[in-house]
N, C-alpha and C positions, 0 to 999 in steps of 0.2 A: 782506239779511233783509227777506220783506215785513211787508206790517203783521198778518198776523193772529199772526207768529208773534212780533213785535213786542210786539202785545197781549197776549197769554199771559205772555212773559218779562217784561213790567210787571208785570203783577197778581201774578205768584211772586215776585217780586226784590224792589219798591219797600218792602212793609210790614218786611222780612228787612232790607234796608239802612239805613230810616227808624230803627230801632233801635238800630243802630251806630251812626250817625253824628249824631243827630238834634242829641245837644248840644255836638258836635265844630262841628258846623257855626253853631251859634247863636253860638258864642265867639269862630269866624272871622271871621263879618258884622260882629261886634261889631268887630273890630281893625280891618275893612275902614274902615266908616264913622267909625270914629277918624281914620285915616289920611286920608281925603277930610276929614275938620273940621280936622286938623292944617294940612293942603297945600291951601288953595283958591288958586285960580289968583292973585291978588293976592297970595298968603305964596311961591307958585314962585319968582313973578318978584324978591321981595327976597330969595331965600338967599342965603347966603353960599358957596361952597369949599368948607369945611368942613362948613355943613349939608348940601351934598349928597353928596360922594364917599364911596363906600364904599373901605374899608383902613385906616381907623385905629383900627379895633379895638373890642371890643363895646359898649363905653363908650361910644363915640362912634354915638349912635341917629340917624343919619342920614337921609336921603330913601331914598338905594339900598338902604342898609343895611336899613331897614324893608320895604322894598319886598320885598326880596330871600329876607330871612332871616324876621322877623316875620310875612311874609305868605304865608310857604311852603303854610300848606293851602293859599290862595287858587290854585292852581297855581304849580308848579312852575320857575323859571328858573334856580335852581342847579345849578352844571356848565359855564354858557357862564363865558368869561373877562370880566372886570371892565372891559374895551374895551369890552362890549357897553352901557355905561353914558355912552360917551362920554368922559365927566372921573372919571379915581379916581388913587388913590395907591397905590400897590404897587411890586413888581418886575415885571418884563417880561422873558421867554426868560430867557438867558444875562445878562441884568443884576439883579444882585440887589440894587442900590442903592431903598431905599425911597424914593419922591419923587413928585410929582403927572405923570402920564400922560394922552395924551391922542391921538385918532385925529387925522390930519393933514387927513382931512378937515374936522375943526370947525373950523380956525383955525392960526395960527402958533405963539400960547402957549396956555398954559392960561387966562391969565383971558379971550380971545376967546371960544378954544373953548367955557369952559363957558356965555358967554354966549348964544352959538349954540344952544347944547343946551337951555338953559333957555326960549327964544324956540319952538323946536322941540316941546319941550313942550308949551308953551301953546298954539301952532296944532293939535297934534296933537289934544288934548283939544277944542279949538271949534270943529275938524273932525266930530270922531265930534259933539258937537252939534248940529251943520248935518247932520250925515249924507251929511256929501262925502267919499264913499269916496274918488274921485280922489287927495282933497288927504290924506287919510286914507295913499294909495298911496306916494306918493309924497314923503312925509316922512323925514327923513334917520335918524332915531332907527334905531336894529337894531332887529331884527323880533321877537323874544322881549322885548325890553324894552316894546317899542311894544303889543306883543298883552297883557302887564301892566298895563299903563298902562290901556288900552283897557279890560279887563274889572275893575280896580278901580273906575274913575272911572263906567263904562255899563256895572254888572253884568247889564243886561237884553239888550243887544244884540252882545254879543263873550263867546265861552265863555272859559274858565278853562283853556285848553289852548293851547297857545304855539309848542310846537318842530312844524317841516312836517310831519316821518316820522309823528306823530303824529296830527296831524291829516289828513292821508293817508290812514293805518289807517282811522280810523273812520268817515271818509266815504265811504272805500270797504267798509269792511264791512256800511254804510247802506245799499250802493247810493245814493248821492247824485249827482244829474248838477249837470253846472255847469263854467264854466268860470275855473276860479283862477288869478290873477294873484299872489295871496300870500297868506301868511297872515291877514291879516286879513278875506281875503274868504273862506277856510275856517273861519276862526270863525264868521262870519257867519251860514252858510251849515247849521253845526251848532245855533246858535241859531233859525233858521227852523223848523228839523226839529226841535226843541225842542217849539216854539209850537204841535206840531200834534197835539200829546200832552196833554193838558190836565192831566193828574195828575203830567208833569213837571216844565209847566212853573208848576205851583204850590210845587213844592219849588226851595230853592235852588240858585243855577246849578251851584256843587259838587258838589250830589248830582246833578246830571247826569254833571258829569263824573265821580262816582266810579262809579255806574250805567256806563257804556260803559268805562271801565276792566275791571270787577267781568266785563262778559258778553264783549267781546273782546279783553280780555287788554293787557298792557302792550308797545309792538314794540319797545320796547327793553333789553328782560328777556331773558335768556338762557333762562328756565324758561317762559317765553309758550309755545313750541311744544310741549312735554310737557305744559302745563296747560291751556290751551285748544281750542275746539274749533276755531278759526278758522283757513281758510287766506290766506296771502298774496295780495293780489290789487293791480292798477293801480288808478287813479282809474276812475271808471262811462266818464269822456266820453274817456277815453286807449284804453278798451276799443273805445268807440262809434267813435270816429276811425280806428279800426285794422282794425272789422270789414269781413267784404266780406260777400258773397250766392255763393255757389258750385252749377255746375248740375249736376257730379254726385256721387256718391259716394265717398269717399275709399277706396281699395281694400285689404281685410284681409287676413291672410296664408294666412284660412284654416281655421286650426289653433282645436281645440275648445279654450275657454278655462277655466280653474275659476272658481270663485266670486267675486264682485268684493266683498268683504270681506276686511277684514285685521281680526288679531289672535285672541283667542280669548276673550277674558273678556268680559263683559256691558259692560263701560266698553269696551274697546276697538269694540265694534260700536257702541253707543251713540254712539263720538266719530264713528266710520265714518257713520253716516245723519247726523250733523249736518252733515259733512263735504259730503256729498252733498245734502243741503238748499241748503246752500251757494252751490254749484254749482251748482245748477237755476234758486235764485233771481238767479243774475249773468245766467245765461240769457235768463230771462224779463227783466230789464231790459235788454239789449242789445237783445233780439227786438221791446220793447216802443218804442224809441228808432226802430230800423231801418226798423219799420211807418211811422211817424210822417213820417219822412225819405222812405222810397219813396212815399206817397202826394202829399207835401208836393210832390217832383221833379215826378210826374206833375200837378201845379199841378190835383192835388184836399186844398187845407189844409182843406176842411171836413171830408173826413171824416178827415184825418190827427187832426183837433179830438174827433173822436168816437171816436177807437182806446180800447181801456178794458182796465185790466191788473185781467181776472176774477180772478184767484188773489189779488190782495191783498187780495178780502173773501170771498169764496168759495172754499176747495178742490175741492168736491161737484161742478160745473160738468160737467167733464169737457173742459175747456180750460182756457187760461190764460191769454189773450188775444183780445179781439174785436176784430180787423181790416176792412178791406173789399178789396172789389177796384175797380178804377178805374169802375169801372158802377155803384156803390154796393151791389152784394150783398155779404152779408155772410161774413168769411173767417173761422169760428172756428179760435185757436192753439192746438195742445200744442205746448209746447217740453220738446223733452230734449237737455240739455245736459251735456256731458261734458268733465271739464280735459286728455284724450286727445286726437289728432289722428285717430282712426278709431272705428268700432263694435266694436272687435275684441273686446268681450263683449257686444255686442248692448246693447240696453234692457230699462227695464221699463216698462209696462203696464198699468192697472187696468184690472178689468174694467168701470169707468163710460166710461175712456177708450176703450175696447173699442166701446163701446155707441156713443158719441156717432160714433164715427170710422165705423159702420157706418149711421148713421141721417141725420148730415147729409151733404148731398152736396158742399160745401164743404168738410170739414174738412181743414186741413190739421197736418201734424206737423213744427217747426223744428227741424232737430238744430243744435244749437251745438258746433261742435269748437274745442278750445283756450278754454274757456270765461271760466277766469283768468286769460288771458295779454293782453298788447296788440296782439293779432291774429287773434282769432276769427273762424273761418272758420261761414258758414250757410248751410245746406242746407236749401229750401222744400221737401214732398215731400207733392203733394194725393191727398186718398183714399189714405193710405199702406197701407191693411188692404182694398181695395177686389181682386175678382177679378182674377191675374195679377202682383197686386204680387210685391214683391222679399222681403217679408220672411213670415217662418215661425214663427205664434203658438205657445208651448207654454206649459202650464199649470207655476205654478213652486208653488203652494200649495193651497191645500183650505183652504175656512171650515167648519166643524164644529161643530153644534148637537147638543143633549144631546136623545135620543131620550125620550120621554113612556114609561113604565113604573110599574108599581105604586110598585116604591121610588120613584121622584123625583118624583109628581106633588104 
């Protein structure tokens, strides 16, 4: 998604969801900031067994137990198993004996282990303080527990979303480049892209995360793909890694194609051009990354520093990227990008892309094939519409103005 269409889906959504949630969310902070005055790091380190394990039932208002169940808006970590907590009391597989449990990695018994875990804590926590991701990395804590931990204690600098597949989703449905090591560096990294929204990130981190649930859907919902408009796609830098530059044309079979819509009802077309928004814009960031990279090689990084991705503030342009060529002239982009492996229903077209493509003598058009996939293949193709080219403009619509007459004037 770029930013302009970013900005649009704020200004519709935010005051719609502000409304729902406004006092849902006022009653979570509130439990938050309990839970941090309850547990400061001096109260961790003297629990007891008991005040931390979760399994002994609800009565028993525990550390996990709070964390877990009490703080469920706070996001999500119900579902993983009670291992993920390090030290709890339950049953395990096929033993149903209730009794204190514990990962072998912490320790031999339980009272090591949970001293482990508790120590583990406290570094984790004066980690994200110091903002030593490293030490942040490489803490023993599970990663759903840790990315909780992280965004109760630092609600400004770790989102409220936890499990990968998810966080995944929406950095890729961001378009997010970067390169993640784990989850907490895709927290991170969703909170950056937070920061850059100013009427986000004045509401709470929640309403962030309920906002990217709300526009791309839950990925681990069954009903995600019948209700959303969003398609499956790899991380931006899996895509980036994967792509190549290809120098000709991948070959069609031929054969006249019908229309590249599905469905027939106004929702169905509707989900169809989101669909394909989609798709353009994975495009134009692969296209936008590639530039950067090919110039970077040719050890011209000044202007790989100047590449500019026109479409995320402008549509009208009649490109979508301004590039260079190793001489410094400049390379204006259309990209069209297709989740297909050929043109086998051609493109489309505006007539400004028409214009521009006839007027400068640079321009060029990047088709992206395999657009979603972690292997997009790109095709540079200069002057595409220029005399002798390969391709065959037809007219697909008519703009129609209401002719001046006695009655309409």
């Amino acid at each position: 998604m770029n930013r302009l269409e970013m900005k649009l889906h704020i200004s519709e959504r935010v005051p719609f969801l502000l409304m729902q949630c406004k006092n849902e969310l006022k009653e979570a902070e509130k439990l938050r900031k309990q839970f941090v005055t309850d547990y400061p790091f001096s109260k961790i380190n003297r629990m007891t067994l008991d005040q931390y394990v979760i399994g002994k039932g609800s009565s028993n208002h525990s550390f996990c137990y709070r964390l877990e169940r009490e703080l469920d808006s706070l996001g999500r970590i119900l579902g993983a198993t009670a291992s993920k907590f390090g030290v709890y009391y339950g049953k395990s597989g096929n033993d149903s004996t209730r009794k204190y449990r514990f990962a072998q990695h912490w320790g031999t018994d339980k009272d090591t282990a949970f001293k482990a875990v508790k120590q583990s804590i406290i570094g984790l926590l004066q980690a994200a303080l110091r903002d030593d991701m490293t030490a942040i990395r490489e803490n023993m804590i599970s990663p759903m527990f840790k990315g909780k931990l992280l965004f109760i204690y630092h609600p400004e600098k770790f989102a409220p979303i936890y499990a990968w597949d998810h966080l995944e989703h929406f950095l890729a449905q961001l378009n997010i480049s970067g390169t993640f090591e784990s989850e907490v560096d895709m927290q991170r990294s969703l909170m950056d892209y937070r920061a850059s929204w100013p009427i986000l990130k004045k509401q709470h981190a929640c309403f962030y995360m309920r906002f990217l649930y709300a526009r791309f859907g839950d990925p681990s919902s069954a009903s995600t793909t019948s209700t959303t408009t969003s398609m499956n796609a790899p991380l931006l830098n899996d895509a980036i890694n994967g792509a190549v530059f290809i120098e000709t044309m991948p070959p069609v079979s031929g054969a006249v194609p019908g229309p590249n819509v599905t469905g027939s009802g106004s929702g169905d077309y509707e989900r169809q051009q989101k669909r394909l928004k989609q798709i353009g814009d994975r495009g134009e960031a692969i296209v936008l990354e590639m530039e950067k990279c090919r110039l970077t090689e040719a050890k011209r990084k000044d202007l790989a520093n100047k590449v500019k991705h026109i479409a995320d503030q402008n549509e009208r342009a009649g490109f979508d990227i301004l590039s260079y060529d190793e001489d410094g002239s400049e390379r204006p982009i259309e990209v069209k990008a297709i989740s297909g492996k050929t043109l086998e229903r051609g493109f489309f077209i505006s007539a400004n892309e028409v214009e521009k493509a006839s007027s400068l003598t640079n321009y060029h058009i990047y088709f992206v094939f395999s657009a979603m996939s972690k292997q997009p293949q790109v095709l540079p193709v200069r002057n595409p519409l220029s005399k002798g080219s390969n391709f065959d403009l037809q007219p697909t619509a008519y703009h129609a103005t209401l002719k001046a007459s006695k009655g309409n004037k």
